[in-house]
C-alpha angles and dihedrals in degrees: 000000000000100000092047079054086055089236089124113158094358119057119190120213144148107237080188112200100335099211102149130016106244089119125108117229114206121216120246122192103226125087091214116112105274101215113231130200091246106045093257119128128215113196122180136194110201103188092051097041101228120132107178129181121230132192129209091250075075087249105142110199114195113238103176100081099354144234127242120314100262101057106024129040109241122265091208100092092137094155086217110131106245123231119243099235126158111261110269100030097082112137112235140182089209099109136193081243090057081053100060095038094056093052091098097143114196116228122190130351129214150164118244121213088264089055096256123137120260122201157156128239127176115216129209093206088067109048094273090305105176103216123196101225133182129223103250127235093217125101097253093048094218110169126241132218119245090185135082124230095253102064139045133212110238142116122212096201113139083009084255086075129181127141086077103153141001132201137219119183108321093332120103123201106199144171111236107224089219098048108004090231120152118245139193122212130162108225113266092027107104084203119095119185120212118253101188137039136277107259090172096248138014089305111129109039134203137207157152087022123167131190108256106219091203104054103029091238139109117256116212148150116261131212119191118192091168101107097029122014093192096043109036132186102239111194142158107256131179121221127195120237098218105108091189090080115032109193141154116301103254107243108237110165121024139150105072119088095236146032150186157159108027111195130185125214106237085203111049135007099278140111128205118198138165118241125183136181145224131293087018116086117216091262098044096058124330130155131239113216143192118212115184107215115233123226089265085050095252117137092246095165125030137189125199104224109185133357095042096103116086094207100068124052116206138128114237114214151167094021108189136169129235124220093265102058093275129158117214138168164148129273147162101204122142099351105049099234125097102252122170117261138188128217118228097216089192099047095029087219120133122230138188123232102194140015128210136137086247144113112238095175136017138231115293102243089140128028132257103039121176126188101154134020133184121260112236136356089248139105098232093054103103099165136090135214114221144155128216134184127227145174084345099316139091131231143189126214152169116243118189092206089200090054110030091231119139127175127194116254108210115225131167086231108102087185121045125184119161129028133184132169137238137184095287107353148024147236130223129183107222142148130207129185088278109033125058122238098295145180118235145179125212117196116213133218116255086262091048097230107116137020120263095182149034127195148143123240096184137352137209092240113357086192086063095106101066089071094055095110093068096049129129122216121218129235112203104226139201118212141178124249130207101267106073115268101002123116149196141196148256155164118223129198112194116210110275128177112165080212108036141043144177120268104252096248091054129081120211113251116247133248109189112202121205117192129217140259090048081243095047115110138233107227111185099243130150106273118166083210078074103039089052083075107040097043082063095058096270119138101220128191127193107214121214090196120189107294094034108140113242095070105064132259105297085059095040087053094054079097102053106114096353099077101143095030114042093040088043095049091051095048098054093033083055085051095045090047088058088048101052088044086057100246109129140002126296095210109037097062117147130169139200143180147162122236118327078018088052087065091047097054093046090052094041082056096039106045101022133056093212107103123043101210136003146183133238112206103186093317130160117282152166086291093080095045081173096055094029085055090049093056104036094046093083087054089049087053 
């Protein structure tokens, strides 16, 4: 209709006062801004199938499938009469074997030598394998496995691993999952050749390593469990890449109990790296420090860079250098929030290049986290690409580090986690309420200041959208606490079915969701493990309790101390608030949570009335009576 009008690639409409949402957006394939009456734009992006509405106040709304409620119109309009059923007795196909197929987790980005994206993904299929694959040239952009059958890609440091390989040119440095050896493979080759030595077992563990231009050798944190498996050495050692001659990493930085983030001046001989000590965590107090190499390639002169001084707390992360022999970084000094600095090398003073109330990186509970990345290998490039979260969402942006200007980037991902660059463009790693957690690539304009192009390289379970129909949309909520005008946070899902509903004199039961860390972070993405509920007829909420990571550090530590009393209060204040808005039912309230959630679920259920029933998924228990007493002592005293 529209091309026999002669609109083509452009449409012209009055959306009018859009009030309410009873409007229908048509889809144009084109992804140029399509001009509006009243100076509103629709883009769309037809091979991914996202049709978002954005106002002139630059906030894009996703239409194709929506948002919550309260933001976004449903996508659900099915026409189909729905069926009167009791809450919790919808019938789904969501099934706990969706579930499980669609648990494909994402580990590690990077940037090959032909500018193609490098990753890890961990399959189900296969026992949890965790596979390097390659973005593919051809049209379809199917990925393909660099590596064999035989080995899998995953560091155990920590226990918690990541970081577990890097890439320059064709040449891929990787943790093996079985031995935690290094090994060395070109791309395309299905032999990799050992780095490090046999210890006979997972022993000695490697992670967060990078290529050292100067010395020809790989640069990586070390973690040694062969003199105490419960209390290893961890070190920054240096391996060689020769794999004619496999001998001992060469120790270059001990001492501390913890380290991460080595990172090697392209520019110059020098290394900058984080280091943090017990009982501190990374995000409670670390260092950030500067080792010059010397002509042997042993740190012979160092400078603490940030977290030396007593008198400011703050947690250094994510150093890297630019191009040109810059040291950037992430802090959390004086305001709280995690803002991008810049270190002045003549004057050794530290300065931020840009302020906001806003988290632009997490807490490290895995290794090789990116949340910016510089735009371009040249000279001339002078902006960052970073990512921040804020009020419960994530954006990208663009951040000119001479001037101190940043734009907003618009992206249909509520939640971002990684980002690396690319000539021309970048890839991020990112999840909304309608899309699964997802790999895309955003393609710049020649000046890099705004995107040209949207698309996804891979995606945690590609068969996702024919459930659409049984999803649930989350509202971001606000709650009290229990201490007078404090809050928390949450995301609600209400109970949909595009077949079923609830009788009108009955409320939906309750499953109360607590996430791990404790300072991990619930994000209000789309996750079948939630569906599974609310497509039954189960209202489900996803608590950001006190000490939940995404607010800055005086909310984060609500939970010091308090582990057991803070994170279970807010849990069941967040239940008795729906309740009291008339959301779900009083007397049907169930929780649930994995790890640190799971303690939170046993001592919800212990020490409160508030829930009926819950579920433990591998939390602490009675079988660490040293770790159990540490927890429980704030709630005994």
């Amino acid at each position: 209709w529209f091309r026999e009008k002669g609109f083509k690639s452009q449409l012209y409409m009055n959306f009018g006062e859009l009030n309410h949402w009873n409007f229908v957006v048509l889809l144009a394939f084109s992804y140029d801004p399509i001009p509006c009456a009243a100076s509103q734009t629709v883009h769309a992006k037809l091979h991914t199938s996202t049709l978002y509405y954005q106002c002139s106040a630059a906030r894009r709304i996703q239409l194709t499938p929506g948002r919550d409620r309260t933001t976004a119109m449903r996508p659900h309009a099915t026409g189909v009469e729905k069926a009167t059923a009791p809450y919790g007795s919808w019938e789904s196909p969501i099934s706990a074997a969706a579930v499980s197929s669609a648990g494909k987790t994402v580990e590690g980005l990077a940037v090959a030598g032909d500018g193609r994206l490098l990753w890890v993904e961990t399959r189900p299929e296969e026992g949890g394998r965790a596979v390097l694959v390659k973005e593919g040239a051809g049209a379809d952009g199917r990925g393909l496995d660099v590596t064999p059958q035989e080995f899998a890609v995953r560091s155990l440091a920590q226990e918690y691993g990541g970081g577990a390989f890097a890439v320059q040119g064709d040449v891929v440095v990787f943790s093996n999952y079985s031995d935690q050896r290094l090994y060395k493979q070109t791309i395309g080759d299905n032999s990799p050749l050992p780095l490090t030595p046999d210890y006979g077992g997972s022993v000695v563990r490697y992670a967060d390593g990078v290529f050292d231009p100067h010395f020809s050798r790989y640069v990586t944190v070390m973690e040694d469990h062969r003199k105490s498996s419960s209390n290893p050495i961890t070190t920054v050692a240096a391996v060689s890449t020769s794999v004619e001659d496999v001998n001992e990493p060469i120790v270059l930085l001990s001492g501390n109990d913890f380290y991460a983030f080595p990172r090697i001046d392209p520019t110059e001989k020098r290394m900058a790296w984080i280091e943090w000590s017990d009982p501190n965590m990374s995000w409670d107090k670390a260092q950030l420090w500067v080792g010059y190499f010397s002509s042997k390639g042993e740190v012979e002169k160092r400078i603490c860079i940030a977290g030396g001084d007593p008198t400011i707390v703050e947690s250094p992360t994510e150093p890297k250098w630019s191009s040109k022999g810059e040291l950037f970084f992430i802090t959390d000094r004086q305001s709280g929030f995690w803002n991008i600095y810049k270190w002045d090398e003549q004057s050794n003073v530290v300065v931020q290049v840009y302020s906001l109330d806003a988290e632009f990186s997490k807490p490290m509970w895995v290794y090789g986290v990116s949340s910016y990345a510089f735009l371009g290998n040249d000279d001339q490039s002078q902006k960052i690409v970073c990512c921040y979260r804020q009020n419960g969402k994530s954006y990208v942006g663009l951040l000119d580090h001479d001037s101190g200007s940043f734009s907003k980037i618009d992206l249909p991902f509520s939640a971002v986690t990684n980002i690396v660059s690319a000539d021309g463009s970048f890839y991020v790693e990112g999840a909304s309420a309608s899309l699964p957690v997802s790999i895309a690539k955003v393609t710049l304009d020649e000046k890099r200041t705004m995107a040209t192009d949207f698309s996804i390289v891979w995606s945690s379970s590609e068969d996702i959208k024919k459930y659409t129909p049984y999803f649930s949309l989350p509202e971001f909520m606000e709650f009290p606490t229990v201490i007078p005008g404090q809050h928390a946070y949450a995301y609600f899902y209400p109970p949909y079915n595009h077949t079923f509903q609830g009788s009108s004199d009955e409320k939906p039961p309750l499953l109360v969701g607590t996430h791990g860390g404790p300072t991990d972070e619930a994000r209000g993405i789309l996750d079948l493990s939630v569906q599974y509920w609310t497509s039954r007829g189960w209202a489900f909420v996803d608590v950001n309790y006190g000490g939940s990571a995404g607010y800055g550090r005086e909310y984060r530590e609500r939970l010091l101390g308090q582990w057991g009393v803070v994170d279970v209060n807010d849990c069941c204040s967040c239940a008795t608030f729906l309740v009291a808005t008339g959301r779900v039912d009083a007397q049907r309230l169930c929780v649930t949570g994995e790890s640190a959630g799971g303690f939170t679920t046993l001592a919800c259920l212990a020490f409160r009335q508030t829930f009926k029933a819950g579920s433990s998924l591998y939390g602490a228990s009675f079988k660490s009576q040293i770790f159990l007493s540490f927890l429980l002592q704030p709630n005994t005293s």
